[in-house]
N, CA and C atoms as a LAMMPS dump frame, in Angstrom:
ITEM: TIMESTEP
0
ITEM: NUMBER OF ATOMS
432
ITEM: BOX BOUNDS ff ff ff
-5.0000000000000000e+02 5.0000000000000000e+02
-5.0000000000000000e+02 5.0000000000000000e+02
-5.0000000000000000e+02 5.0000000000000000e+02
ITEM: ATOMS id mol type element x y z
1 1 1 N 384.038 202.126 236.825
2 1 2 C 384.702 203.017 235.905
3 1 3 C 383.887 203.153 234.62
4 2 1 N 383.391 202.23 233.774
5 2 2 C 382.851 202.014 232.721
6 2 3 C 381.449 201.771 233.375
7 3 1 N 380.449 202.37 232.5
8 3 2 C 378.911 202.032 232.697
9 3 3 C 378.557 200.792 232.482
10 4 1 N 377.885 200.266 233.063
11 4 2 C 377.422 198.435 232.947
12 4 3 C 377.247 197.91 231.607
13 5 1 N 376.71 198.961 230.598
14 5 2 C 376.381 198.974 229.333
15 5 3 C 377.502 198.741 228.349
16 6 1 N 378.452 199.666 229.008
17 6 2 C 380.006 199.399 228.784
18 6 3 C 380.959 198.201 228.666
19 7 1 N 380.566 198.282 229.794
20 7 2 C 381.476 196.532 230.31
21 7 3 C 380.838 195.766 229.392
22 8 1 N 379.288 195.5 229.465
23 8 2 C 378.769 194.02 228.421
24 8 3 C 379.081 194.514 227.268
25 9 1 N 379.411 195.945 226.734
26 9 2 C 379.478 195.846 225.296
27 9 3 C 380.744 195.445 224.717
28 10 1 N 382.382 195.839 225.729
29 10 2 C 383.223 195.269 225.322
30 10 3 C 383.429 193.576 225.559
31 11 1 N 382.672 193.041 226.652
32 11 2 C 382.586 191.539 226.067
33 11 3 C 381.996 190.971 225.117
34 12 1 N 380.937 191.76 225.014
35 12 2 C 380.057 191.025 223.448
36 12 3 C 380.989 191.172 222.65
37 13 1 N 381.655 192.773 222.736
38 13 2 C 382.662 192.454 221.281
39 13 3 C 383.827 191.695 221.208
40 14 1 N 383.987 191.771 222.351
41 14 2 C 385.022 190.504 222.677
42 14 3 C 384.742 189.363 221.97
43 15 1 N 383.732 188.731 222.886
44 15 2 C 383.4 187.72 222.225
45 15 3 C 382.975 186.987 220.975
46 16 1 N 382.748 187.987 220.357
47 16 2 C 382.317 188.219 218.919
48 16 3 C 383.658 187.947 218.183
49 17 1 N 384.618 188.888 218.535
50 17 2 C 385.416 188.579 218.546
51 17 3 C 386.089 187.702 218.447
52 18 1 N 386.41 186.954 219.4
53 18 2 C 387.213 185.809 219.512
54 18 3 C 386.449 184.417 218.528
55 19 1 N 385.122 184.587 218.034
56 19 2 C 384.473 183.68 216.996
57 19 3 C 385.194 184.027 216.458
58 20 1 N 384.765 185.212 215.438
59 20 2 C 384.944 185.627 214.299
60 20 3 C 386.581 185.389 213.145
61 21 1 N 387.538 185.092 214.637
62 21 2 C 388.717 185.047 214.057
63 21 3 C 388.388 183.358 213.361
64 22 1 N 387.972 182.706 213.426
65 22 2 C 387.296 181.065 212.966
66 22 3 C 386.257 181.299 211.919
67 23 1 N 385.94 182.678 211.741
68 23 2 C 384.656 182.522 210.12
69 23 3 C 383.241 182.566 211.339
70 24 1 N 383.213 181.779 212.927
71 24 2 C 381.955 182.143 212.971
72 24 3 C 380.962 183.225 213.412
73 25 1 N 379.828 183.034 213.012
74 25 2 C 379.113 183.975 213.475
75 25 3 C 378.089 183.357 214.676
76 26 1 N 378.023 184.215 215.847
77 26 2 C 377.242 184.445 216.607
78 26 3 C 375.909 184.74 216.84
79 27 1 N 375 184.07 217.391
80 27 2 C 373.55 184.821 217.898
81 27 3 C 373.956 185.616 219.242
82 28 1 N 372.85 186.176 219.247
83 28 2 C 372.737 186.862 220.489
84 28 3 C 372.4 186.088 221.865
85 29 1 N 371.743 185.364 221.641
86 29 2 C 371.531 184.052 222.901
87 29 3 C 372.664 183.341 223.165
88 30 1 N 373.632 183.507 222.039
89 30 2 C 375.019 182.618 222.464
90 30 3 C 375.945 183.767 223.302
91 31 1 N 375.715 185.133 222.749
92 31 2 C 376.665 185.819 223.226
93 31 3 C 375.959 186.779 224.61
94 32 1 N 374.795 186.398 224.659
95 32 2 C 374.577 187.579 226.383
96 32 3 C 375.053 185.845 227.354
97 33 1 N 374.46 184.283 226.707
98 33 2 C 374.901 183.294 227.666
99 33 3 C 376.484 183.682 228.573
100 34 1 N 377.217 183.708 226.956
101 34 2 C 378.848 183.862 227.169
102 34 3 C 379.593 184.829 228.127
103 35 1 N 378.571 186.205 227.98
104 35 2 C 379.059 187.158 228.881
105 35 3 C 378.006 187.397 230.389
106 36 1 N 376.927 186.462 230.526
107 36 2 C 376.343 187.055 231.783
108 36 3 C 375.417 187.811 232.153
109 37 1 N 374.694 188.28 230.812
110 37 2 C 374.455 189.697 230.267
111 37 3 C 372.467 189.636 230.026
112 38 1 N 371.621 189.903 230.372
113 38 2 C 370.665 189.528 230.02
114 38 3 C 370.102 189.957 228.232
115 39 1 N 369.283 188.569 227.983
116 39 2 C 369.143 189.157 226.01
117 39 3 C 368.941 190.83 225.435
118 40 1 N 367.64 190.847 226.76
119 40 2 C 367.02 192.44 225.916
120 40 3 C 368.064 193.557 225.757
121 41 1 N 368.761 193.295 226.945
122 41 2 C 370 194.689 227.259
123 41 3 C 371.235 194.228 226.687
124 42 1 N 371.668 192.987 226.055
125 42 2 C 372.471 192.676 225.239
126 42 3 C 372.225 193.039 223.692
127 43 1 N 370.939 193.002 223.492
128 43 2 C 370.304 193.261 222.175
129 43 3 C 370.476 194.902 221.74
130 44 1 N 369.96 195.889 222.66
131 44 2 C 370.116 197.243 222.779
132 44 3 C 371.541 197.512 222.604
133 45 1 N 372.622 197.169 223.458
134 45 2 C 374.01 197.114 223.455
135 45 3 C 374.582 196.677 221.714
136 46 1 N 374.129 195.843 221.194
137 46 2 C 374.365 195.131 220.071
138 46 3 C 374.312 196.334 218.912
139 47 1 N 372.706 196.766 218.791
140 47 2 C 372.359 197.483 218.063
141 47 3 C 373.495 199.044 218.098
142 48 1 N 373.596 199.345 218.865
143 48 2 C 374.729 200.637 219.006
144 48 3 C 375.924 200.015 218.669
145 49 1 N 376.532 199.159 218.783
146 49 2 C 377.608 198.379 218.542
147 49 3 C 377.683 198.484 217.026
148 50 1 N 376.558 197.41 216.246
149 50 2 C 376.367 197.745 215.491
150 50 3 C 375.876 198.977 214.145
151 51 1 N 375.385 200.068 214.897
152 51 2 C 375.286 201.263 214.452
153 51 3 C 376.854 202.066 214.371
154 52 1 N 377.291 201.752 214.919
155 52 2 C 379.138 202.546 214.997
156 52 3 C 380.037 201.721 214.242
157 53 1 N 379.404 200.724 213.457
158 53 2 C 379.877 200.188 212.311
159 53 3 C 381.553 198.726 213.006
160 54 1 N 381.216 198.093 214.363
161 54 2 C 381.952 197.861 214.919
162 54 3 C 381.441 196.354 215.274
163 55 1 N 380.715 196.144 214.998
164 55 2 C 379.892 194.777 214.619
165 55 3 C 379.395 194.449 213.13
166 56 1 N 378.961 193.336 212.803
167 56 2 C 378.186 192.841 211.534
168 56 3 C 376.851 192.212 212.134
169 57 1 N 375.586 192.646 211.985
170 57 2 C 374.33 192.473 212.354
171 57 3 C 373.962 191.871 210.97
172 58 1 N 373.768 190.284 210.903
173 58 2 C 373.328 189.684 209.736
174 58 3 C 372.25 188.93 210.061
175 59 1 N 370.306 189.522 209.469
176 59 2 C 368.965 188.45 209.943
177 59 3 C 369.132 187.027 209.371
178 60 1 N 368.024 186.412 209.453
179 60 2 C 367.718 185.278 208.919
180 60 3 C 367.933 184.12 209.757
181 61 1 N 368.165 182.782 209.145
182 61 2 C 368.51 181.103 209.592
183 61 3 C 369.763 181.142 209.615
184 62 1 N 370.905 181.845 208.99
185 62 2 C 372.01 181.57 209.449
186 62 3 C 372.753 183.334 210.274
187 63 1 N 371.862 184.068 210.54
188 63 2 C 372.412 185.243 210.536
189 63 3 C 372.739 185.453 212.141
190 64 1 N 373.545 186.307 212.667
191 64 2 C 373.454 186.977 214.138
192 64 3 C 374.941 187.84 213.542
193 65 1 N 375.955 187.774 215.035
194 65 2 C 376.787 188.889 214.777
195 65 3 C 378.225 188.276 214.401
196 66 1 N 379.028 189.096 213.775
197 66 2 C 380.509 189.109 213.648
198 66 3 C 381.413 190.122 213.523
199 67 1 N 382.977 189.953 213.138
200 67 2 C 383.214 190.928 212.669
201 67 3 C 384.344 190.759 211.64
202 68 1 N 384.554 191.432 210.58
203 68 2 C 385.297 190.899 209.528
204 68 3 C 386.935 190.775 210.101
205 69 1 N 387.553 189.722 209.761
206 69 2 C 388.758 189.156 210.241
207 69 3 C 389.607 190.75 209.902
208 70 1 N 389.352 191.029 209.027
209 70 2 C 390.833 192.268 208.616
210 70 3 C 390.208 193.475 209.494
211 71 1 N 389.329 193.161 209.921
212 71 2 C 388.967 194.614 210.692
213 71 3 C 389.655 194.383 212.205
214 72 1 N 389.441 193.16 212.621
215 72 2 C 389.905 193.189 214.144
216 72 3 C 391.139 193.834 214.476
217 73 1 N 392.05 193.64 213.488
218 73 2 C 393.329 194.488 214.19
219 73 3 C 393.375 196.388 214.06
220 74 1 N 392.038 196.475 213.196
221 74 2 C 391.743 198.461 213.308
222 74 3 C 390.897 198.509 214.206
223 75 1 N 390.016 197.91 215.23
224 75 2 C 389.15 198.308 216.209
225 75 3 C 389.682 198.394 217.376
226 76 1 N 389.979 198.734 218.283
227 76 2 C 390.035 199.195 219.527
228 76 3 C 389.154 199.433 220.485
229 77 1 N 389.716 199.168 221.444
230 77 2 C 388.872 199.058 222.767
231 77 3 C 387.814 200.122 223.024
232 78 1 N 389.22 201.438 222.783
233 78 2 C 388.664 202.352 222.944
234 78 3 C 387.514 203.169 221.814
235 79 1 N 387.321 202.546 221.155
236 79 2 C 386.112 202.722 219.997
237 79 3 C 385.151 202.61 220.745
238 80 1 N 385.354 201.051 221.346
239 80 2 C 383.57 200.497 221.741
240 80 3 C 383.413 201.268 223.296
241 81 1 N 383.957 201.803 224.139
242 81 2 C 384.21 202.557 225.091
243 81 3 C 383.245 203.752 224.489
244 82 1 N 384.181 204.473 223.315
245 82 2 C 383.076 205.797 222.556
246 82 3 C 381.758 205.333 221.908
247 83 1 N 381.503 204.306 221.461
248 83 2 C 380.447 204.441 220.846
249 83 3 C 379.589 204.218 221.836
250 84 1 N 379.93 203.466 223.167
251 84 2 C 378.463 203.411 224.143
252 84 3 C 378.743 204.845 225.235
253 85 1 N 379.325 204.581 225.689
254 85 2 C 379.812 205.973 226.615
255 85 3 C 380.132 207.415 226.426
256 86 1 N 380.556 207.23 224.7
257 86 2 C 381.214 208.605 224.5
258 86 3 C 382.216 209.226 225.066
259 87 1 N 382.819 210.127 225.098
260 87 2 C 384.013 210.334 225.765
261 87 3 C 383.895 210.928 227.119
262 88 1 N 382.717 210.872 227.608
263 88 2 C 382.871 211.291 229.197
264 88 3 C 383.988 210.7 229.984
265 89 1 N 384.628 209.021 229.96
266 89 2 C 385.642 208.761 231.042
267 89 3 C 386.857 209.476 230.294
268 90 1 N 386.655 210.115 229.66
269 90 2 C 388.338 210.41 228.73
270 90 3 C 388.27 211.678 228.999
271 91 1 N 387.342 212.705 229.307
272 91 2 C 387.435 213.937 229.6
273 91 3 C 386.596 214.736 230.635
274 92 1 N 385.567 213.75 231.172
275 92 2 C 385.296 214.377 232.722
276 92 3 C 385.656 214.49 233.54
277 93 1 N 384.831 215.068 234.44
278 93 2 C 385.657 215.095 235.532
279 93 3 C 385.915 214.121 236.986
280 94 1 N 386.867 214.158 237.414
281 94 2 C 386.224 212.884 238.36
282 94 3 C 385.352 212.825 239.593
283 95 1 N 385.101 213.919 239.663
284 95 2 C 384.004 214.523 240.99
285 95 3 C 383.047 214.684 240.108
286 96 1 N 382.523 214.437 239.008
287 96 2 C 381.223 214.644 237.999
288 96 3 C 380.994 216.768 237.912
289 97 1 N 382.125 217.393 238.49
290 97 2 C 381.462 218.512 238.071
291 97 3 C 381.635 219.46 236.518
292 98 1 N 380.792 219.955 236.245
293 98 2 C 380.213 220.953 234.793
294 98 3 C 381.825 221.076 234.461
295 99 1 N 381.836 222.036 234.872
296 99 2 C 383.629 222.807 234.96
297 99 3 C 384.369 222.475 235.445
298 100 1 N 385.344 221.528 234.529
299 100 2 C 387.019 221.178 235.493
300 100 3 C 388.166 220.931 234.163
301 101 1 N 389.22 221.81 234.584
302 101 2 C 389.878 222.093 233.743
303 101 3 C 391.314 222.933 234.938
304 102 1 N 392.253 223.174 233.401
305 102 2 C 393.219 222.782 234.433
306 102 3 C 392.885 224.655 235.295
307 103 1 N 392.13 225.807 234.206
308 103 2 C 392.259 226.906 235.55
309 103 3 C 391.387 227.218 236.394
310 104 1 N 390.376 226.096 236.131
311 104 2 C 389.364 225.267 237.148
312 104 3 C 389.169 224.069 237.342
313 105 1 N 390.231 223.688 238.177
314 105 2 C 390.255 222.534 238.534
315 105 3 C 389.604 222.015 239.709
316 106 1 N 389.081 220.702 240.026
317 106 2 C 388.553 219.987 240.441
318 106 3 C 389.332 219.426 242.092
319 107 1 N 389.811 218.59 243.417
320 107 2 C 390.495 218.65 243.985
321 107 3 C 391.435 217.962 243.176
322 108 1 N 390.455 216.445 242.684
323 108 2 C 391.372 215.743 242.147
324 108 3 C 391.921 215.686 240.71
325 109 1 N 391.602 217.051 239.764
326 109 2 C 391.959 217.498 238.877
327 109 3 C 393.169 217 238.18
328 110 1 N 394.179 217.011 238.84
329 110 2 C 395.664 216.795 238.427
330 110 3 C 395.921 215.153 238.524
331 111 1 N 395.338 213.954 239.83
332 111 2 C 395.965 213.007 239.334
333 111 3 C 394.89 212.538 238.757
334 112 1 N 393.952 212.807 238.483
335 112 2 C 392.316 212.411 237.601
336 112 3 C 392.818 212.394 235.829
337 113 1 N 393.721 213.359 235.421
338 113 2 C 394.095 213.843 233.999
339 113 3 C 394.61 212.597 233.955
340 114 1 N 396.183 212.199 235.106
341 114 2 C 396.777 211.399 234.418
342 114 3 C 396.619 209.848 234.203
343 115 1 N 395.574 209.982 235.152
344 115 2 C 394.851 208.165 234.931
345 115 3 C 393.879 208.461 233.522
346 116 1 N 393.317 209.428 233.409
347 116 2 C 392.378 209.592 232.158
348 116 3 C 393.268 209.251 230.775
349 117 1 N 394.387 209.782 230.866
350 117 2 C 395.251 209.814 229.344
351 117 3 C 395.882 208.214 229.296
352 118 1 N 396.363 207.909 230.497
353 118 2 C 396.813 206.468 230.651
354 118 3 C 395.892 205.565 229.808
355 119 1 N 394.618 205.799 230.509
356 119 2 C 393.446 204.672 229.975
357 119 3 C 393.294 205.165 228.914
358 120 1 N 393.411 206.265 228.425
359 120 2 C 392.939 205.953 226.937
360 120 3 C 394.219 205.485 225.995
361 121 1 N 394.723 205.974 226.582
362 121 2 C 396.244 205.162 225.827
363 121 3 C 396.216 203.82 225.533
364 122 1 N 395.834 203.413 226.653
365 122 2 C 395.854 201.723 227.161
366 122 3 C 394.54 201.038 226.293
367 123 1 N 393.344 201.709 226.175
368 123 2 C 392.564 201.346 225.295
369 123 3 C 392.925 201.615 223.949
370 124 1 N 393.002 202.445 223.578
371 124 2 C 393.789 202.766 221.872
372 124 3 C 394.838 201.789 221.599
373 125 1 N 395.351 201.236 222.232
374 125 2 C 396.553 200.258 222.103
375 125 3 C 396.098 199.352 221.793
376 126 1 N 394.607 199.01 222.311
377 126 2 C 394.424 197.074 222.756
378 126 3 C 393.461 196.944 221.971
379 127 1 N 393.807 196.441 220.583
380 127 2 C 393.317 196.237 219.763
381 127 3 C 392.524 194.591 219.882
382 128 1 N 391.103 194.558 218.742
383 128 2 C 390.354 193.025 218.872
384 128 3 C 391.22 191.819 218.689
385 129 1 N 391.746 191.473 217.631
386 129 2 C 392.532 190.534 217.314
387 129 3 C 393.247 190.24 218.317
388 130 1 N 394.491 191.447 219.274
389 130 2 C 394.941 190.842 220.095
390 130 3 C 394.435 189.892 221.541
391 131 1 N 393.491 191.054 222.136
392 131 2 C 392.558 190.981 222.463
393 131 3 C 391.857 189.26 222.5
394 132 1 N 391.218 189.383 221.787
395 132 2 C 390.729 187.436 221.418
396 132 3 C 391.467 186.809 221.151
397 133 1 N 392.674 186.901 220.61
398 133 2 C 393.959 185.751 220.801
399 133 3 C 394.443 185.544 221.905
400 134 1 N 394.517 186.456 223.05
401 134 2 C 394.62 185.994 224.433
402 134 3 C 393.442 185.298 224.629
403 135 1 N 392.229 185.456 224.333
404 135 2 C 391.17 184.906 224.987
405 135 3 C 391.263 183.597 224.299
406 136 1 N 391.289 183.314 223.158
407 136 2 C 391.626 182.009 222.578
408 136 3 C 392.683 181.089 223.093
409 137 1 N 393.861 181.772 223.653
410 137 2 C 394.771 181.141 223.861
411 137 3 C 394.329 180.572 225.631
412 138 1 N 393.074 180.951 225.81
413 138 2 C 393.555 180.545 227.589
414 138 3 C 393.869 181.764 228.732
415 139 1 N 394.411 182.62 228.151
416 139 2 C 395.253 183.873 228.618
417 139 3 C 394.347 184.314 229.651
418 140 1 N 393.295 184.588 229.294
419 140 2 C 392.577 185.632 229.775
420 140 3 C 390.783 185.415 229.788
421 141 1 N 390.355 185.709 230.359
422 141 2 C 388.571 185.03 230.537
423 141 3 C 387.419 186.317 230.554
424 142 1 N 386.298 186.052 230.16
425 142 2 C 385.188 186.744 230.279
426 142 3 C 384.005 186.876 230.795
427 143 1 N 384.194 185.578 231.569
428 143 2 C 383.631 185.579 233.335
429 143 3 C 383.431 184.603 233.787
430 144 1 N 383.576 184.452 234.892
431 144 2 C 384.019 183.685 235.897
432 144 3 C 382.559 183.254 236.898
C-alpha cells in the first residue's frame, strides 16, 4: 500500500518518536538498527522527513534526530505519508490509471474511493504522541 520509503519513514518517525517523549535524541545508526532499514536509505528518508519540518536534524557530538514533545500531538501519520509519497494513495487510482474519477471511473472506482477516505481518516486521526505511547507501553511493535 505505502512505498517502502514510506513504511521506514513512518517508523523512523515513530521511533523518533517514542525517544523523544523522554528528552532523547536519536542517531541514525540507532534508528535504521530499530526499524530494519538500511543507513544510506534511512538517511535519504530522514532528510525529507526533516525538510517537511517533521523531524529535528541536530550535527555534532551530541546531535542526530528528534522531535519537540508539544509537537507530537500536531503531527500525524498522515503528514509523513504526504511528505514522502504525496498524495497519490489518497487520490489515485487503484488500477494506476491517468483518469479516474467518478464520470470516469476506473472498475474499481467506487469501492477504491471508500477505502481511500477511510485511510486517510484513519491516518489524520493517529497522531505521534499517541502513537509512541502505545509503543512505549508494550501495545504495539516496530518489528519483529
Amino acid at each position: 500500500m505505502f512505498s517502502k520509503s514510506c513504511e521506514y519513514g513512518i517508523k523512523a518517525t515513530l521511533f523518533i518518536a517514542q525517544k523523544s517523549q523522554w528528552g532523547e535524541r536519536v542517531s541514525l545508526k540507532e534508528i535504521a538498527a530499530a526499524i530494519d532499514s538500511p543507513i544510506a536509505f534511512t538517511a535519504k528518508i530522514l532528510q525529507v522527513l526533516a525538510k517537511a519540518s517533521i523531524v529535528n536534524s541536530t550535527k555534532g557530538l551530541h546531535g542526530g534526530y528528534e522531535i519537540e514533545k508539544e509537537c507530537l500531538p500536531k503531527i500525524s501519520l498522515k503528514q509523513i505519508v504526504q511528505a514522502i509519497d504525496g498524495n497519490r494513495i489518497f487520490d489515485g487510482c487503484a488500477l494506476g490509471l491517468k483518469i479516474c474519477n467518478a464520470k470516469e471511473p476506473c472498475p474499481m472506482h467506487s469501492q477504491f474511493v471508500i477505502i481511500r477516505n477511510k485511510l486517510s481518516e484513519t491516518l489524520a486521526s493517529s497522531n505521534l504522541l499517541n502513537v509512541a505511547m502505545n509503543l512505549n507501553l508494550g501495545l504495539t511493535v516496530l518489528k519483529r
